[in-house]
N, C-alpha and C positions, 0 to 999 in steps of 0.2 A: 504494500500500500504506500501511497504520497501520503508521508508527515507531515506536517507542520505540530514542531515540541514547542511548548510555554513552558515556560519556569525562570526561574532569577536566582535564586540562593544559592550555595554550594550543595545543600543538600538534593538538589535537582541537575546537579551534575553527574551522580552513577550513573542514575535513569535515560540521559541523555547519551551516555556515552554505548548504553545497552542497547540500545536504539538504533545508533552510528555505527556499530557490531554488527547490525543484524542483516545477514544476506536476502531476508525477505522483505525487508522496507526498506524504503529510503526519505531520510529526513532535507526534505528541501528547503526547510527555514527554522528560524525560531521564532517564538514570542517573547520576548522578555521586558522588564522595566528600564523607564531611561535610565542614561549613567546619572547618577548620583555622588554629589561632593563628599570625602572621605581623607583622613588623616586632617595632619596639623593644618596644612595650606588648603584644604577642602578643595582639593582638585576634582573636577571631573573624573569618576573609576567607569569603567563599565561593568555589569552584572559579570557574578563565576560565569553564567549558563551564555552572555555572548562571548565571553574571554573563550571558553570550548567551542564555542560556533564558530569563533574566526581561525581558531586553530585547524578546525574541520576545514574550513571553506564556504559554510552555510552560511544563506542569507540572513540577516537581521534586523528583524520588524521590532522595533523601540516605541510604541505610539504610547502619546500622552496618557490617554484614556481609549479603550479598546472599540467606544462608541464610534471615535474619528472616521469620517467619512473614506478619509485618504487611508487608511488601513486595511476598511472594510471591503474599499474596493482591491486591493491589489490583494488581500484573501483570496476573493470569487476568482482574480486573476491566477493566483499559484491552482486554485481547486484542490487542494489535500482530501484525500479519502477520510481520516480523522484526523483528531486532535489532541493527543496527551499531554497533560496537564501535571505536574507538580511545583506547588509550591509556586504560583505565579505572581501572585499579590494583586490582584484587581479582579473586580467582576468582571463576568461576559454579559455584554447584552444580549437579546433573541436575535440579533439579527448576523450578529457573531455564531450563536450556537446553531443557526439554522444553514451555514455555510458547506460542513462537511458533510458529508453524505452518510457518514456514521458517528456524526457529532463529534462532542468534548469527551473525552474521559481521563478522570481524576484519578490519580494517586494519592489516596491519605491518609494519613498515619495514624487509623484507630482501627478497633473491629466495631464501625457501623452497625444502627444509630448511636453507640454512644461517641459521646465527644464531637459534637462538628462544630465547628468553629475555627480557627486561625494557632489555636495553640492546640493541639490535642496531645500531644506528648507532653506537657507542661502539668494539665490539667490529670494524667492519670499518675503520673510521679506525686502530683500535692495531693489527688483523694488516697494515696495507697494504692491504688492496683496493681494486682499482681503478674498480671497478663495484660499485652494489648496486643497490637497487632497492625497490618495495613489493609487497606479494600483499593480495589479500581471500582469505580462505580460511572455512570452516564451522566454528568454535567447536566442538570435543569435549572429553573427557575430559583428557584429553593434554597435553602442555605444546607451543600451534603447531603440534600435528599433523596438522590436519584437511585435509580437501579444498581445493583450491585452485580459485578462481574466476576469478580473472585476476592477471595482473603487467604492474609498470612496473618500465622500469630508467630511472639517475641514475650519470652518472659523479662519482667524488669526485678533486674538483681537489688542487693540490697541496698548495695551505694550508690547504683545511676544517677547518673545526672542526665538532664534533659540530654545533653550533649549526648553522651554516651549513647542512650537509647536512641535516640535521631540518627546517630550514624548508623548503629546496627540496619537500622528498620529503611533507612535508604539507600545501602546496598543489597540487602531483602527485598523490597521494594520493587529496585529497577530490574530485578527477573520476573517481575510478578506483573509488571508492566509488558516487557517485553514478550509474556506469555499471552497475554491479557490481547494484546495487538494480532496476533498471531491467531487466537481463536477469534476475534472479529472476524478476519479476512477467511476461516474456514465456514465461519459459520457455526464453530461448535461450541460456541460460549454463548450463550440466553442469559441476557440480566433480568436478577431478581429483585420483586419489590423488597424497601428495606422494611422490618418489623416495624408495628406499631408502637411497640412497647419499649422500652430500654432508651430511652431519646435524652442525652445528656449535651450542654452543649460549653463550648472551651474558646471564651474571647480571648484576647489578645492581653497577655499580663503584663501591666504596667509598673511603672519604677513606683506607684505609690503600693498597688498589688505587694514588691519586692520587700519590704520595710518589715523586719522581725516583728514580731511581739511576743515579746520574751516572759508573759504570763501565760501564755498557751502552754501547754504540755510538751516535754520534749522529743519525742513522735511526731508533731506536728511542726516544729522547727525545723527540724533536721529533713522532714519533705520539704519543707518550704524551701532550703537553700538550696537540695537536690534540685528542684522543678526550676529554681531562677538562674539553674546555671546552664550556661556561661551567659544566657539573657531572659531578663533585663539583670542580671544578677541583685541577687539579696544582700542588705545592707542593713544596717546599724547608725546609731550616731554616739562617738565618745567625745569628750568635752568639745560635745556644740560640732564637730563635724563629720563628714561620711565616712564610715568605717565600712567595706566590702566583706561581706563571708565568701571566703572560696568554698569551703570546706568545715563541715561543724561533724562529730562522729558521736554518737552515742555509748554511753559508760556505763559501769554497773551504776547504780544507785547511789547517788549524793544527794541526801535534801536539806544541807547547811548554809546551801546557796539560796538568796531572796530571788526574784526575779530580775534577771539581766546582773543582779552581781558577779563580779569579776574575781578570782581567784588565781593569782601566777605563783605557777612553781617552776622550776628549775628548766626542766622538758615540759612543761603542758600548763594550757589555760585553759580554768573552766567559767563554764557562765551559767548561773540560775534562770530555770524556767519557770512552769506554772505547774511542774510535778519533780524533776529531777536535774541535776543539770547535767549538759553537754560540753564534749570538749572541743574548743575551737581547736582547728588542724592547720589552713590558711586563711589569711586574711590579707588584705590589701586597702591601704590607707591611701586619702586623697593626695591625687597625684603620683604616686608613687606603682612600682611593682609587686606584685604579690610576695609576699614571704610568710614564712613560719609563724605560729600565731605565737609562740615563746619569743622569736625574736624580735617580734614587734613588744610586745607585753616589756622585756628586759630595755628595748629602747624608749618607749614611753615613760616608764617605771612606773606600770599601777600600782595606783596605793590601796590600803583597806578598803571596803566599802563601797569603789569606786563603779558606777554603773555601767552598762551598755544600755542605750536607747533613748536617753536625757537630752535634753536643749543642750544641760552646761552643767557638770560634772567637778567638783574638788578637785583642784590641782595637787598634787604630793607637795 
């Protein structure tokens, strides 16, 4: 079949590359977002997913918004049989989806209905789950509603970090994609409607989302950092400014810590929650590079009593 691939992140770089592999399609463009300013000088970057398009040789359609007239039209002009989708960052409109002659189809990162939304890997790391998985499903109106063509499942270990699991599940993924295309063009894939039941849904987690609160329970911490890493990552404030958690791990039993109190010893810092405390592992102080949360602890020199989470904290 004639591809035309969407996607922008690195994590829609396997799936592309699985695609550019495949002796039975060929990908004649991409969709992705314009370049966007990045680092210190805020230069113009382009997307991972056109940085591998131009490596290929693949055209690249950049449109502002996917409605653009000028887009729409030079679609109808490529005529792609479908359209695989991960991780593109923008809606389709109908007049986009009505273009391929076996539509959009998505890549993403749950086992459907639970979780649609823009973060679904974020949102199963903070409820606990134990399982998740990906679906290819038929792009509609809808937010993740459409017919489902196939699923992988991925257990989520006990330290995952969004990151971690995200990678697993998008080179999983991009054969499940690659499969997925493959039974379109035979014919032997039939998408099913998704269940009525099980409908959870996972916005977009914001830097106010990331913000501990260190009376919660320490289970519920130690997801929270898991699910904000490496974005928008989870944070703290000690005296009055941004304190980053890379890394917080769980410990036997300590309940002599208040909440967010701080405690440094030698090798290890712990901090009180709203049942036990946890031990910070890394951290990463404004401006600075991540380090050890002992070696930050030794160069700050917390004192007794001293909080995480405060406006403005007791100087030693």
């Amino acid at each position: 079949m004639r591809l035309v691939f969407a996607g922008t992140p690195e994590v829609a770089v396997p799936a592309l590359d699985a695609l550019l592999a495949s002796d039975r399609h060929q990908v004649v463009a991409v969709v992705t977002r314009p370049d966007a300013p990045a680092g210190r000088g805020r230069r113009l970057v382009p997307s991972p997913v056109a940085e591998r398009a131009a490596e290929a040789g693949v055209e690249i359609l950049r449109p502002r918004r996917p409605r653009d007239p000028d887009f729409l039209d030079r679609l109808r002009e490529i005529a792609p049989d479908c359209c695989p989708v991960v991780a593109y960052g923008a809606l389709l409109p109908p007049a986009a989806l009505d273009i391929p002659r076996h539509g959009w189809v998505n890549l993403h990162f749950s086992l459907l209905p639970a979780w649609r939304g823009a973060a679904p890997v974020q949102h199963a790391v903070l409820a606990g789950d134990e399982i998740t998985g990906a679906c290819t499903f038929q792009i509609e109106e809808g937010l993740d509603s459409g017919p489902v063509y196939g699923v992988l499942t991925e257990e989520i270990r006990p330290e995952d970090t969004s990151g971690d699991l995200l990678t697993r599940l998008a080179l999983a993924g991009s054969g499940l994609l690659a499969h997925t295309m493959d039974g379109i063009e035979d014919g032997a894939l039939v998408a099913q409607p998704q269940p009525a039941d099980g409908v959870s849904l996972a916005p977009k987690l914001t830097v106010e989302d990331a913000a501990v609160d260190w009376s919660a329970p320490a289970l519920r911490v130690h997801r929270q950092v898991r699910a904000c890493t490496p974005a928008p990552g989870a944070w703290t404030l000690f005296r009055g400014e941004r304190l980053k958690l890379r890394q917080v791990t769980l410990t036997p039993d300590r309940g002599d810590l208040a909440p967010g109190e701080l405690a440094a010893g030698k090798h290890a810092v712990h901090v009180g929650t709203g049942s036990h405390a946890v031990e910070l592992a890394w951290v990463q102080p404004q401006g600075r590079k991540p380090m050890r949360a002992a070696d930050w602890a030794r160069g700050v020199r917390v004192a007794p009593g001293e909080r995480l989470g405060q406006a403005a904290a007791p100087r030693p």
